[in-house]
PDB file of N, CA, C and O in Angstrom:
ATOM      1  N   UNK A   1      -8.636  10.540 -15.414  1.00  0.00           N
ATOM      2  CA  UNK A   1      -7.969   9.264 -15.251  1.00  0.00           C
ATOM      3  C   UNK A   1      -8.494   8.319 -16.320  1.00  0.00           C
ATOM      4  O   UNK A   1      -9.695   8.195 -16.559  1.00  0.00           O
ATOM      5  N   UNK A   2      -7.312   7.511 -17.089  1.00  0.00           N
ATOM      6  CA  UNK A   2      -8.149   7.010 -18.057  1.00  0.00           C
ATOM      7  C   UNK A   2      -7.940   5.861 -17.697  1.00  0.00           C
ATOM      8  O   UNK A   2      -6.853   5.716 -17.138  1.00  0.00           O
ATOM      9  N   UNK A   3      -8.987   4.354 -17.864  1.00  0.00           N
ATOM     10  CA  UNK A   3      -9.386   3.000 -17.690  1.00  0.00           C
ATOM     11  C   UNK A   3      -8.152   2.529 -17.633  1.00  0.00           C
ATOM     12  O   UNK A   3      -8.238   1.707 -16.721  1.00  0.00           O
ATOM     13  N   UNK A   4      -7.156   2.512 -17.978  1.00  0.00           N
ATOM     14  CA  UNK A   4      -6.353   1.747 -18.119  1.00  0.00           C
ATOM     15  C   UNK A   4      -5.115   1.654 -16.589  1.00  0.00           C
ATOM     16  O   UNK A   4      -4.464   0.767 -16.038  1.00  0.00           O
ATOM     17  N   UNK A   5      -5.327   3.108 -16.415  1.00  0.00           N
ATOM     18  CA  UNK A   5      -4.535   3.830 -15.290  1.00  0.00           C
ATOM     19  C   UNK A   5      -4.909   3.105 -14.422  1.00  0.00           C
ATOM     20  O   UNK A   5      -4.201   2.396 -13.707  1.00  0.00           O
ATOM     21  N   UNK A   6      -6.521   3.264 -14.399  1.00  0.00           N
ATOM     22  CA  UNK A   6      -7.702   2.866 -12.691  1.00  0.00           C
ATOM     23  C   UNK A   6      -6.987   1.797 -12.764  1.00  0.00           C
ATOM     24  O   UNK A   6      -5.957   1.856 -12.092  1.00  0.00           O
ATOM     25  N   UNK A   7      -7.249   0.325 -13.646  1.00  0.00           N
ATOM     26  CA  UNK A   7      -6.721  -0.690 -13.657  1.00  0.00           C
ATOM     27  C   UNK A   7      -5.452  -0.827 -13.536  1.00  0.00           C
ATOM     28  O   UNK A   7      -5.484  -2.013 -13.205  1.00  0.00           O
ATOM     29  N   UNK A   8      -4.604  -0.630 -13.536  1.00  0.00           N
ATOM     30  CA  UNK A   8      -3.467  -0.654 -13.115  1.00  0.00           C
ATOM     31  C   UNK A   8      -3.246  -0.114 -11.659  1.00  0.00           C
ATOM     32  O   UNK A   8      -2.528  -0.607 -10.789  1.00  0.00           O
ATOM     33  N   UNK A   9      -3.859   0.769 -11.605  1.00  0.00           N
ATOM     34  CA  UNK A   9      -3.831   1.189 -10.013  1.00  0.00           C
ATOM     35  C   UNK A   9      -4.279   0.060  -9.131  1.00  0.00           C
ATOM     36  O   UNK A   9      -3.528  -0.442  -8.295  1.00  0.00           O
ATOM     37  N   UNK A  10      -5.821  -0.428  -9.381  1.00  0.00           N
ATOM     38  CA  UNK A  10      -5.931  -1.708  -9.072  1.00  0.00           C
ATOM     39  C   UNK A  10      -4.832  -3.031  -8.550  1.00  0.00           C
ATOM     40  O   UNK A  10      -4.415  -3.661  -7.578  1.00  0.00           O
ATOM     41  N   UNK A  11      -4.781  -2.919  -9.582  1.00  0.00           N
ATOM     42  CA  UNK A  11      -3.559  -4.396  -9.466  1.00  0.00           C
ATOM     43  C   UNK A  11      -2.410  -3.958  -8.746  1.00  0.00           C
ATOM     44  O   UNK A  11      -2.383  -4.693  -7.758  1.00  0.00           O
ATOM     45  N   UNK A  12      -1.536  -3.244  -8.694  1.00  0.00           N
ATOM     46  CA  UNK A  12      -0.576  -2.533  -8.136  1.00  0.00           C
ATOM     47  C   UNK A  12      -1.280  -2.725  -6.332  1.00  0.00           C
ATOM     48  O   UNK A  12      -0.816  -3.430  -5.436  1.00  0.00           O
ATOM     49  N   UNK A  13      -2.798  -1.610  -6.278  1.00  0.00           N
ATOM     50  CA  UNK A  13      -3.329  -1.991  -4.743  1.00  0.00           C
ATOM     51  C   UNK A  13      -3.214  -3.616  -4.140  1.00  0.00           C
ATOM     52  O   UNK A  13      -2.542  -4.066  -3.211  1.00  0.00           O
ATOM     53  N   UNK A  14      -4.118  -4.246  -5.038  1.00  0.00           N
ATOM     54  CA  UNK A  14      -4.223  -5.498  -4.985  1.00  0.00           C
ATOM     55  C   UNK A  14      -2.728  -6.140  -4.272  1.00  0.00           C
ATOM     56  O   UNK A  14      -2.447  -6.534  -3.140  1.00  0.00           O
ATOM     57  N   UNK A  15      -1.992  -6.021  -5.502  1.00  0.00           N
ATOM     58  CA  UNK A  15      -0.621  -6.730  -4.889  1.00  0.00           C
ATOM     59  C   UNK A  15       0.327  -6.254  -3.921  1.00  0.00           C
ATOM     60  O   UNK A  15       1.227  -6.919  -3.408  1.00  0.00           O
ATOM     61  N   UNK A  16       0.033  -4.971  -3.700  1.00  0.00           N
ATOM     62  CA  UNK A  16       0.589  -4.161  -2.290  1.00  0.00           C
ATOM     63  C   UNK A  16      -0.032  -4.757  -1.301  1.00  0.00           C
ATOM     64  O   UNK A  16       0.502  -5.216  -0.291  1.00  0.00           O
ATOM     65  N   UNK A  17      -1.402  -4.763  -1.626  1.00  0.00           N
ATOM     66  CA  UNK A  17      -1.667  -5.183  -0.064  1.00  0.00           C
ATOM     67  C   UNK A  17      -1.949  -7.022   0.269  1.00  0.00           C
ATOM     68  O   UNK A  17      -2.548  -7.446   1.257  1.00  0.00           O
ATOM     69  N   UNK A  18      -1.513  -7.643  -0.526  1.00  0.00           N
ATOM     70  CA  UNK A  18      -1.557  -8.940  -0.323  1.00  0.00           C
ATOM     71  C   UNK A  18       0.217  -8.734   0.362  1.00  0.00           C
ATOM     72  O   UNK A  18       0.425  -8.937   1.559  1.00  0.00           O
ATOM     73  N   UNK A  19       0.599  -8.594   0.040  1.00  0.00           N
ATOM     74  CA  UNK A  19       2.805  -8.596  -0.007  1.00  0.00           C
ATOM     75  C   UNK A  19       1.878  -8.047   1.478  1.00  0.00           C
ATOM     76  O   UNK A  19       1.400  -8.948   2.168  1.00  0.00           O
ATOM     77  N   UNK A  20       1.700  -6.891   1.826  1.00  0.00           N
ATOM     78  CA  UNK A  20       1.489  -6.166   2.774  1.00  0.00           C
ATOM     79  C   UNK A  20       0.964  -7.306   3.809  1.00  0.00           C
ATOM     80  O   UNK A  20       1.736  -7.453   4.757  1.00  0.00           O
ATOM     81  N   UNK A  21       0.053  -7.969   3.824  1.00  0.00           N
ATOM     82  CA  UNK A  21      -0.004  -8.940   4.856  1.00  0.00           C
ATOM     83  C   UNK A  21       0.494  -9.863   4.868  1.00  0.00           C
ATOM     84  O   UNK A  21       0.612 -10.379   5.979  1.00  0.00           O
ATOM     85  N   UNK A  22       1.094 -10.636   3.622  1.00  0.00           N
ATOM     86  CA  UNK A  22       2.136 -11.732   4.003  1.00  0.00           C
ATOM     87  C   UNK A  22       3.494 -11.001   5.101  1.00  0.00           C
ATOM     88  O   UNK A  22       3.907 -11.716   6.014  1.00  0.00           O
ATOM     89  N   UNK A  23       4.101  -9.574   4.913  1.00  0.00           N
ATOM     90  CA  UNK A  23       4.970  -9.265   5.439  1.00  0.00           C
ATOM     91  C   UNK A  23       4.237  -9.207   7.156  1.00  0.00           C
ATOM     92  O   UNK A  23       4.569  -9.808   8.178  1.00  0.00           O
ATOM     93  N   UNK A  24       3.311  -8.372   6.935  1.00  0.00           N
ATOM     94  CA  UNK A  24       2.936  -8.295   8.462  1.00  0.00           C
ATOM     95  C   UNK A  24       2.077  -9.453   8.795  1.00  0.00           C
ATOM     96  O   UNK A  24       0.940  -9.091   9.100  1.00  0.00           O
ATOM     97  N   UNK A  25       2.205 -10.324   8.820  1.00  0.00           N
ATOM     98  CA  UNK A  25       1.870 -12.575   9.341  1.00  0.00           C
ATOM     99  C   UNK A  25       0.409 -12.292   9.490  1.00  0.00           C
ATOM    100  O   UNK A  25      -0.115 -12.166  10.596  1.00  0.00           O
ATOM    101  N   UNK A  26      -0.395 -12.173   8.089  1.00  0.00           N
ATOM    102  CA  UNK A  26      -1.660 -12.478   8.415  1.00  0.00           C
ATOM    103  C   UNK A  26      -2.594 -11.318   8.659  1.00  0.00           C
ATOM    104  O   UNK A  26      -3.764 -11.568   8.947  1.00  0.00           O
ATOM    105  N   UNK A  27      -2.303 -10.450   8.595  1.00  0.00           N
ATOM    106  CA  UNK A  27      -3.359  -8.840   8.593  1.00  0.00           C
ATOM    107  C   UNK A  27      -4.152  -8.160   7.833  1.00  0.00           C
ATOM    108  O   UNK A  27      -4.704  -7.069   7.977  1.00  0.00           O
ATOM    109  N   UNK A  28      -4.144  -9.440   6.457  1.00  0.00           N
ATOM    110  CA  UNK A  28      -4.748  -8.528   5.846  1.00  0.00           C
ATOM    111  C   UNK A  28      -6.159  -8.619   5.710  1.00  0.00           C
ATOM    112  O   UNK A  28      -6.771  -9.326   6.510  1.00  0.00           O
ATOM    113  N   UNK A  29      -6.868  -7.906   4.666  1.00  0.00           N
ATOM    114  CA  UNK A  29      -8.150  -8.037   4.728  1.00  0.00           C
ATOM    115  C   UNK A  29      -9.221  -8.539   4.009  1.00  0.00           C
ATOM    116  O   UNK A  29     -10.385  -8.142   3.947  1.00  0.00           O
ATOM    117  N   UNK A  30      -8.403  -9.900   3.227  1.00  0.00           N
ATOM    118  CA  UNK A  30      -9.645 -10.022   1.643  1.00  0.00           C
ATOM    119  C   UNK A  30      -8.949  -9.240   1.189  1.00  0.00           C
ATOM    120  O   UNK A  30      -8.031  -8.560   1.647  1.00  0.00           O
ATOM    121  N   UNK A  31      -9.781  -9.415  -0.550  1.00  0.00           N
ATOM    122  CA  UNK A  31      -9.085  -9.190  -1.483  1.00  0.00           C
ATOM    123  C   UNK A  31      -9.401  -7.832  -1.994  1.00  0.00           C
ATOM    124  O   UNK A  31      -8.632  -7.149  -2.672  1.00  0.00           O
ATOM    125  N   UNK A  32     -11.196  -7.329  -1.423  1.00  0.00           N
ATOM    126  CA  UNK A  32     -11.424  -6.173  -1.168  1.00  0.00           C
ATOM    127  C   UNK A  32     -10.762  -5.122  -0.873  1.00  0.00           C
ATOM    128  O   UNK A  32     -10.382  -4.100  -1.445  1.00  0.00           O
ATOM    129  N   UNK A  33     -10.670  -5.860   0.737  1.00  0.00           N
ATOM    130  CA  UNK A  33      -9.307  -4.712   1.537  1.00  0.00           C
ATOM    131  C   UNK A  33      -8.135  -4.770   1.447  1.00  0.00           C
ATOM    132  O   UNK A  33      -7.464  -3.838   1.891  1.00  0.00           O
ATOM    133  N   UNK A  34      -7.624  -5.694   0.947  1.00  0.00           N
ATOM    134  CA  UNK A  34      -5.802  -5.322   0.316  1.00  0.00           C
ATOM    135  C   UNK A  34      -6.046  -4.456  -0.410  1.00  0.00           C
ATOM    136  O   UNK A  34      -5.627  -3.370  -0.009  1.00  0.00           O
ATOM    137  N   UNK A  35      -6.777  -4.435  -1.741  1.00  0.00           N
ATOM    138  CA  UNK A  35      -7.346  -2.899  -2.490  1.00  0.00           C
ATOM    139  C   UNK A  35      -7.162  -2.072  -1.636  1.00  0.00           C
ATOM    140  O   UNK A  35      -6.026  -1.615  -1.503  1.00  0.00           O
ATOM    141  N   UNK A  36      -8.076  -1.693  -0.918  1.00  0.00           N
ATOM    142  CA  UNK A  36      -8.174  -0.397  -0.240  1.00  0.00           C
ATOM    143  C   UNK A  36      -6.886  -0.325   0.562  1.00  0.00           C
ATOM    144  O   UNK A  36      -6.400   0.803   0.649  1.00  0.00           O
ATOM    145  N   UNK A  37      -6.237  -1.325   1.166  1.00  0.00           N
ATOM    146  CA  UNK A  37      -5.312  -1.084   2.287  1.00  0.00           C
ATOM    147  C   UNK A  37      -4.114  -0.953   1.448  1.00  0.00           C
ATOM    148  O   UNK A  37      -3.153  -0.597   2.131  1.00  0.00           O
ATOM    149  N   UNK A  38      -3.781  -1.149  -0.036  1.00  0.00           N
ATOM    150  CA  UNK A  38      -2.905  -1.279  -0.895  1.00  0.00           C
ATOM    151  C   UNK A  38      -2.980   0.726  -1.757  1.00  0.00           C
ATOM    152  O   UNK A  38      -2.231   1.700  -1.833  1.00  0.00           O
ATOM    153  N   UNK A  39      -3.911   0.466  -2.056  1.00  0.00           N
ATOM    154  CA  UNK A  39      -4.362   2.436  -2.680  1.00  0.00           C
ATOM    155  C   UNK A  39      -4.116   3.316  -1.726  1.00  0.00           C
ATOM    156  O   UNK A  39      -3.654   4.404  -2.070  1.00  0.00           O
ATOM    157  N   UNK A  40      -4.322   3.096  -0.566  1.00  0.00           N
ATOM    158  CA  UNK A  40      -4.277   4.090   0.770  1.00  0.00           C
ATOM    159  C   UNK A  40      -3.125   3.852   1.048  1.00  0.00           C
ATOM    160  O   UNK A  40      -2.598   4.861   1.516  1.00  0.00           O
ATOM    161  N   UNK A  41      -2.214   2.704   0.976  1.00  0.00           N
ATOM    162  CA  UNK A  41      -1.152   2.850   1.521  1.00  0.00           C
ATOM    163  C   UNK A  41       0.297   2.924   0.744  1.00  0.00           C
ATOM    164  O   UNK A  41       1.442   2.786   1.173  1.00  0.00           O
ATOM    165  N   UNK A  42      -0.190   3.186  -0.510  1.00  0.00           N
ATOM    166  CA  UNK A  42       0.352   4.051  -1.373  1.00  0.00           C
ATOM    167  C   UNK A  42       0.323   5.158  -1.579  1.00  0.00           C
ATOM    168  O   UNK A  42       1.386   5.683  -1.909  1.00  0.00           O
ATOM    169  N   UNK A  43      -0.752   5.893  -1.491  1.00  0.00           N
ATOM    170  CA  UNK A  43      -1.442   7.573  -0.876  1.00  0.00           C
ATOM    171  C   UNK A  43      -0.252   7.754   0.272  1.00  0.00           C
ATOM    172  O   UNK A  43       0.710   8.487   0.043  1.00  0.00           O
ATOM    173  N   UNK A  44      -0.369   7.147   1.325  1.00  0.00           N
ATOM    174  CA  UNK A  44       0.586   7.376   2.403  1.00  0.00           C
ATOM    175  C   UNK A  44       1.577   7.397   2.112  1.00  0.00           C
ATOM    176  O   UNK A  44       2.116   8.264   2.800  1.00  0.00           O
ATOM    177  N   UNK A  45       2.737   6.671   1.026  1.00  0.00           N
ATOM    178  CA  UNK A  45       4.088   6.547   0.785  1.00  0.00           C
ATOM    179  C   UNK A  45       4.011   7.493   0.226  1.00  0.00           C
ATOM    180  O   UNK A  45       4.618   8.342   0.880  1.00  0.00           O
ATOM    181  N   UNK A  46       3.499   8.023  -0.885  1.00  0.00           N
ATOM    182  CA  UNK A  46       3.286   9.216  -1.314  1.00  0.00           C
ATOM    183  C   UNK A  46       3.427  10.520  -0.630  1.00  0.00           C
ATOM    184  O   UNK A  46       3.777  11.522  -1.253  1.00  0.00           O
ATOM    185  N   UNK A  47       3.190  10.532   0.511  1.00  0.00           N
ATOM    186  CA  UNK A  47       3.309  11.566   1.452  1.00  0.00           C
ATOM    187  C   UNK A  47       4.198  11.790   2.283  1.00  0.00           C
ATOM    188  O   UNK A  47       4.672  12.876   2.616  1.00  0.00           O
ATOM    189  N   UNK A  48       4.536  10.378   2.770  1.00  0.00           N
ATOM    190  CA  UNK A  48       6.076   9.709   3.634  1.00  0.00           C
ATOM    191  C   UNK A  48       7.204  10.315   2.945  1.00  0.00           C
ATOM    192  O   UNK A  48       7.907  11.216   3.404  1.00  0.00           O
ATOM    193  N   UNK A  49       7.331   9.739   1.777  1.00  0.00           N
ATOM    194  CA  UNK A  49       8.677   9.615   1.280  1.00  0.00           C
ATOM    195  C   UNK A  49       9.031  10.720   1.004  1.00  0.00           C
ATOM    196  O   UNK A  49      10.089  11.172   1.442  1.00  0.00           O
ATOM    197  N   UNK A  50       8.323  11.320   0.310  1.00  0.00           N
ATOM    198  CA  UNK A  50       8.832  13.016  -0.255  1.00  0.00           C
ATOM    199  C   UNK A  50       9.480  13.595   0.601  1.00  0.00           C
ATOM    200  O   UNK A  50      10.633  14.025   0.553  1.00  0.00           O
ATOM    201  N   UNK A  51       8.171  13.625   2.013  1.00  0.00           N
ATOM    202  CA  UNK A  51       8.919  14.741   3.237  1.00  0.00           C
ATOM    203  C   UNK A  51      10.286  14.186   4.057  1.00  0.00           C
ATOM    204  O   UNK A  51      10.975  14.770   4.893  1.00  0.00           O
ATOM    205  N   UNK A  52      10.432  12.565   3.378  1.00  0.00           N
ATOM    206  CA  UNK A  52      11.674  12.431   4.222  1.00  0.00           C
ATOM    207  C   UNK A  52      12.925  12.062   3.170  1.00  0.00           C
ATOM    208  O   UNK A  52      13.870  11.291   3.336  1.00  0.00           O
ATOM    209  N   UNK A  53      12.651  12.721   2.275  1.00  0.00           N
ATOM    210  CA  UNK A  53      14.036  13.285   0.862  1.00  0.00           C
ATOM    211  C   UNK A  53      14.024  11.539  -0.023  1.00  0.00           C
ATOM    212  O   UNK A  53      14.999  11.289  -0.730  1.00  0.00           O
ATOM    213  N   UNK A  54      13.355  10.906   0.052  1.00  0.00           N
ATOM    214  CA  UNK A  54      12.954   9.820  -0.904  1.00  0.00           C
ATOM    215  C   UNK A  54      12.566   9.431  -1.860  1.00  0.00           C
ATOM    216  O   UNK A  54      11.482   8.923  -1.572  1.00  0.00           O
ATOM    217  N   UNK A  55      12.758   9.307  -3.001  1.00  0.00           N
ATOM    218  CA  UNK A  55      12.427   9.215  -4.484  1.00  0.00           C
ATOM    219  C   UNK A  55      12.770   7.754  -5.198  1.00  0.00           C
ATOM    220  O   UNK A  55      13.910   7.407  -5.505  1.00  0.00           O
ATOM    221  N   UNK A  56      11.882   7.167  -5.350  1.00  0.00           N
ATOM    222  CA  UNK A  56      11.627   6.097  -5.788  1.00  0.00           C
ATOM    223  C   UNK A  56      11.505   6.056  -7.319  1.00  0.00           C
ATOM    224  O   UNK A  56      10.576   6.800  -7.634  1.00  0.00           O
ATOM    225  N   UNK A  57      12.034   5.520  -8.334  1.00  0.00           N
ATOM    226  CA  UNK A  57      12.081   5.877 -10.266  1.00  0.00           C
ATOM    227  C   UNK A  57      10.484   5.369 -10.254  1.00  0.00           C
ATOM    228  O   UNK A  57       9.768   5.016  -9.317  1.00  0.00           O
ATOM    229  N   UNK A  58      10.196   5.495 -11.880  1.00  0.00           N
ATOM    230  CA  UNK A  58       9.098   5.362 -12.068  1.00  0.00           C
ATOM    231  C   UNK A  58       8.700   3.727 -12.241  1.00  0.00           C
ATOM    232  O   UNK A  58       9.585   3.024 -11.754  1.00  0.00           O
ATOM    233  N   UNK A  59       7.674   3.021 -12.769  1.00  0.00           N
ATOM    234  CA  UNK A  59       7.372   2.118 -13.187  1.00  0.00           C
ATOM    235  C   UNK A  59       6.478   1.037 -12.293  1.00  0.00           C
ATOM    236  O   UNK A  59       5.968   1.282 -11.200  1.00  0.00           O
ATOM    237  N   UNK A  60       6.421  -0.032 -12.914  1.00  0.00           N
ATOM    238  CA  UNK A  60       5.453  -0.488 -12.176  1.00  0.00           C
ATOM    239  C   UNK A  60       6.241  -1.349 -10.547  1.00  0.00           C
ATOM    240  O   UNK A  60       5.766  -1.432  -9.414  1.00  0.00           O
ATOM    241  N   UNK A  61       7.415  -1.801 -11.041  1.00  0.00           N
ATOM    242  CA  UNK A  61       8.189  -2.492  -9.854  1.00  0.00           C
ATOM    243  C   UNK A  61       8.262  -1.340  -8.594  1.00  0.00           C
ATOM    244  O   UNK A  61       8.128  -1.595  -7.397  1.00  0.00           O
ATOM    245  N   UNK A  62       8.448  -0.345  -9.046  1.00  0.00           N
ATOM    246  CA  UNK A  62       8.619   0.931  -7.885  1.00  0.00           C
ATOM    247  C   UNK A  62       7.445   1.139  -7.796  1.00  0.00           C
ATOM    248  O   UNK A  62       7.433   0.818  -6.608  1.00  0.00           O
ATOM    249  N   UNK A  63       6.641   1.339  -7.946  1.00  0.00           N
ATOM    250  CA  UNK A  63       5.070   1.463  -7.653  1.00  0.00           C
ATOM    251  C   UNK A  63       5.008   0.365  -6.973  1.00  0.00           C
ATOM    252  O   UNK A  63       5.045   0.646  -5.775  1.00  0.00           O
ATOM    253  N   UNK A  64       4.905  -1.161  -7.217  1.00  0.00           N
ATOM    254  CA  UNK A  64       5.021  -1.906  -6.358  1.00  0.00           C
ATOM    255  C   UNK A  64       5.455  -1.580  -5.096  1.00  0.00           C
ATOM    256  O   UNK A  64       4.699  -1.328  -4.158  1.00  0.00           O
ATOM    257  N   UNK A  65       6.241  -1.579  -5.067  1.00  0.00           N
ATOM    258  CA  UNK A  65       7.290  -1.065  -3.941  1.00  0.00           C
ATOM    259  C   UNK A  65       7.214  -0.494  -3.001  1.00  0.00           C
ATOM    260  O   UNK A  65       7.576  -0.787  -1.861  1.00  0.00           O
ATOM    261  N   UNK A  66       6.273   1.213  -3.779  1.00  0.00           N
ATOM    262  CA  UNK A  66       6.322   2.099  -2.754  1.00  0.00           C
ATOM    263  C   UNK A  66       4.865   1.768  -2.113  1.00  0.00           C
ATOM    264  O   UNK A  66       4.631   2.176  -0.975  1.00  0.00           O
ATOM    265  N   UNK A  67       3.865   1.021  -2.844  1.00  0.00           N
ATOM    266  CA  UNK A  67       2.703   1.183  -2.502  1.00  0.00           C
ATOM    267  C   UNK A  67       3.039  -0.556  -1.368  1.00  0.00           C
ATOM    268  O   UNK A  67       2.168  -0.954  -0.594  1.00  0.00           O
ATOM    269  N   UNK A  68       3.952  -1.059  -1.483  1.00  0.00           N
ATOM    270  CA  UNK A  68       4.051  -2.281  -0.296  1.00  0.00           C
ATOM    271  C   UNK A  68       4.449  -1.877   0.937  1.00  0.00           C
ATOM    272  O   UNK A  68       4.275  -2.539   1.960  1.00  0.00           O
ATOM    273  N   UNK A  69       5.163  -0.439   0.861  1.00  0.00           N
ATOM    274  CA  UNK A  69       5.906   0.127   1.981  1.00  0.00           C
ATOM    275  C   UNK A  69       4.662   1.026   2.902  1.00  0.00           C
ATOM    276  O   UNK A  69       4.529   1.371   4.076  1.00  0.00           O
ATOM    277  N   UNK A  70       3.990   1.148   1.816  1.00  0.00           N
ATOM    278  CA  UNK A  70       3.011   2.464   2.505  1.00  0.00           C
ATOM    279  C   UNK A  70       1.726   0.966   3.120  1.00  0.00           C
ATOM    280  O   UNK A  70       1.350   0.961   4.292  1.00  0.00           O
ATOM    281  N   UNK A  71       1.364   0.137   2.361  1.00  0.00           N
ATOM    282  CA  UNK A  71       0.468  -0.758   3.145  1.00  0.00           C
ATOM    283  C   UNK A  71       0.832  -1.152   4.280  1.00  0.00           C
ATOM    284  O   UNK A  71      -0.058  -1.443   5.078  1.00  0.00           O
ATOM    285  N   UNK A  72       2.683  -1.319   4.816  1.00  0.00           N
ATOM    286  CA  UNK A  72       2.891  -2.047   5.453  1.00  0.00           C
ATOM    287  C   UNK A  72       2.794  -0.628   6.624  1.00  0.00           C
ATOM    288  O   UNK A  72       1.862  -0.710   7.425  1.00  0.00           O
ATOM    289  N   UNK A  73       3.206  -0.061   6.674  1.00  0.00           N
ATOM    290  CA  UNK A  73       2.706   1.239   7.146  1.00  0.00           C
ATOM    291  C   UNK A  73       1.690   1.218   7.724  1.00  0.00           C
ATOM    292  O   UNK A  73       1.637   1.357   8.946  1.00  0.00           O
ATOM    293  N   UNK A  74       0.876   1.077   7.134  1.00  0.00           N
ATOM    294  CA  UNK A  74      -0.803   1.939   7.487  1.00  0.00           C
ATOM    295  C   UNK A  74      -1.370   0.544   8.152  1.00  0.00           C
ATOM    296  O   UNK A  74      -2.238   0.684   9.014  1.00  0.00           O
ATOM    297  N   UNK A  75      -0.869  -1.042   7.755  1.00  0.00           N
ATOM    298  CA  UNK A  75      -1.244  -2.197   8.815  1.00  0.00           C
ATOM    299  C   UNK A  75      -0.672  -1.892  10.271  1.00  0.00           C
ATOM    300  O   UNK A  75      -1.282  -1.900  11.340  1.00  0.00           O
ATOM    301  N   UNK A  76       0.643  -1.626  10.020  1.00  0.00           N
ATOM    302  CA  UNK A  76       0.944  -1.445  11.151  1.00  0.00           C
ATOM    303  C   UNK A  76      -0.008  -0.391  12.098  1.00  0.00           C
ATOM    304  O   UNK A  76      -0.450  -0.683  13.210  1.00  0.00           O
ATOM    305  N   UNK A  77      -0.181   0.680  11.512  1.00  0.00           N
ATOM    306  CA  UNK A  77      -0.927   1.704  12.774  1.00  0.00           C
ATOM    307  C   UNK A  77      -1.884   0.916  12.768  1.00  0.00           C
ATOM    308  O   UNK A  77      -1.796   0.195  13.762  1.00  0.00           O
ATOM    309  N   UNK A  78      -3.251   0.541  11.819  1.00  0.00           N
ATOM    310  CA  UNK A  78      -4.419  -0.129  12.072  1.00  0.00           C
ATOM    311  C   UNK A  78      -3.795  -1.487  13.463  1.00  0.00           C
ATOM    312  O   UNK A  78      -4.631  -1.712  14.338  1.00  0.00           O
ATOM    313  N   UNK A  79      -2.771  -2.075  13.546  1.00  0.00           N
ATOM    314  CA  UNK A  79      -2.632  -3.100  14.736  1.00  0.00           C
ATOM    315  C   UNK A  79      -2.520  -2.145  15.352  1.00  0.00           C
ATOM    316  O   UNK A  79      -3.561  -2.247  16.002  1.00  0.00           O
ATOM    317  N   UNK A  80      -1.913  -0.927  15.815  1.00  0.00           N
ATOM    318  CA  UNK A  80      -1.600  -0.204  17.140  1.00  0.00           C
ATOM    319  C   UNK A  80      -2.719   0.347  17.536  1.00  0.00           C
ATOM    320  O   UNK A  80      -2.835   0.474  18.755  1.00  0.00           O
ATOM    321  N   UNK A  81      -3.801   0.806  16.704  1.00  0.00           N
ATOM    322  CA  UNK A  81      -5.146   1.407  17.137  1.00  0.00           C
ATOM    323  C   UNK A  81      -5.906   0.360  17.494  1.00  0.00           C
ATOM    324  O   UNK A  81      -6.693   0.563  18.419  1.00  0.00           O
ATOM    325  N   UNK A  82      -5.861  -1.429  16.675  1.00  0.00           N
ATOM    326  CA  UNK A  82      -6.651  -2.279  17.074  1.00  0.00           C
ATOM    327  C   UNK A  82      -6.034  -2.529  18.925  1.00  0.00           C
ATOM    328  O   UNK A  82      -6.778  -2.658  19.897  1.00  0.00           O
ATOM    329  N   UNK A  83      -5.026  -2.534  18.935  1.00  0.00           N
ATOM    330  CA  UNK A  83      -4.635  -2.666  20.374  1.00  0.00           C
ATOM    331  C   UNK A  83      -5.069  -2.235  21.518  1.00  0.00           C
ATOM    332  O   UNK A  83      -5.458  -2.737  22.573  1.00  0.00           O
ATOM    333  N   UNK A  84      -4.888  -0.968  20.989  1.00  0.00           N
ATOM    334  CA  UNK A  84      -5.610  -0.030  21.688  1.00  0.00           C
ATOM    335  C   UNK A  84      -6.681   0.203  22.379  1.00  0.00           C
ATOM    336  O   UNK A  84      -6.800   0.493  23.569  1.00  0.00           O
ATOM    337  N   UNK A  85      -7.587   0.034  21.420  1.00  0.00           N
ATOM    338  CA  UNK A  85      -9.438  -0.348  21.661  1.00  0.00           C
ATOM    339  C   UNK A  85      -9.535  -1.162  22.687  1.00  0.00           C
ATOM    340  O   UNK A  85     -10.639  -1.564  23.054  1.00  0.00           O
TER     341      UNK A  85
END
């Protein structure tokens, strides 16, 4: 992976998971954990979409995109498990 990629992956997390808690009113986690909740929940769309015949083009707006769909995703279960508890 070269520096430029990581960083971009970055920012892409970053702004997935900020979008990701403005959509879900307030869930998110710092700017830390939008990272993480933004990378992971792009990992997850990644996995989602394929198996359900979904293909998203390349670039950074679709990366956006898919990695806002997969944060909003993975907030959501984190509220259903916080419920839970």
């Amino acid at each position: 992976m070269q520096f430029g990629s990581l960083i971009g992956m970055l920012i892409v997390g970053a702004l997935a998971g900020w979008l990701s808690g403005k959509i879900m009113q307030g869930r998110g986690f710092g700017i830390l954990g939008n990272i993480i909740v933004g990378v992971v929940g792009a990992f997850l769309a990644g996995l989602i979409f394929p198996a359900l015949g979904f293909a998203a083009g390349g670039g950074f707006f679709w990366s956006l995109i898919h990695a806002t769909i997969g944060a909003v995703i993975l907030l959501f279960l984190i509220g259903l498990i916080r419920r839970a508890g």
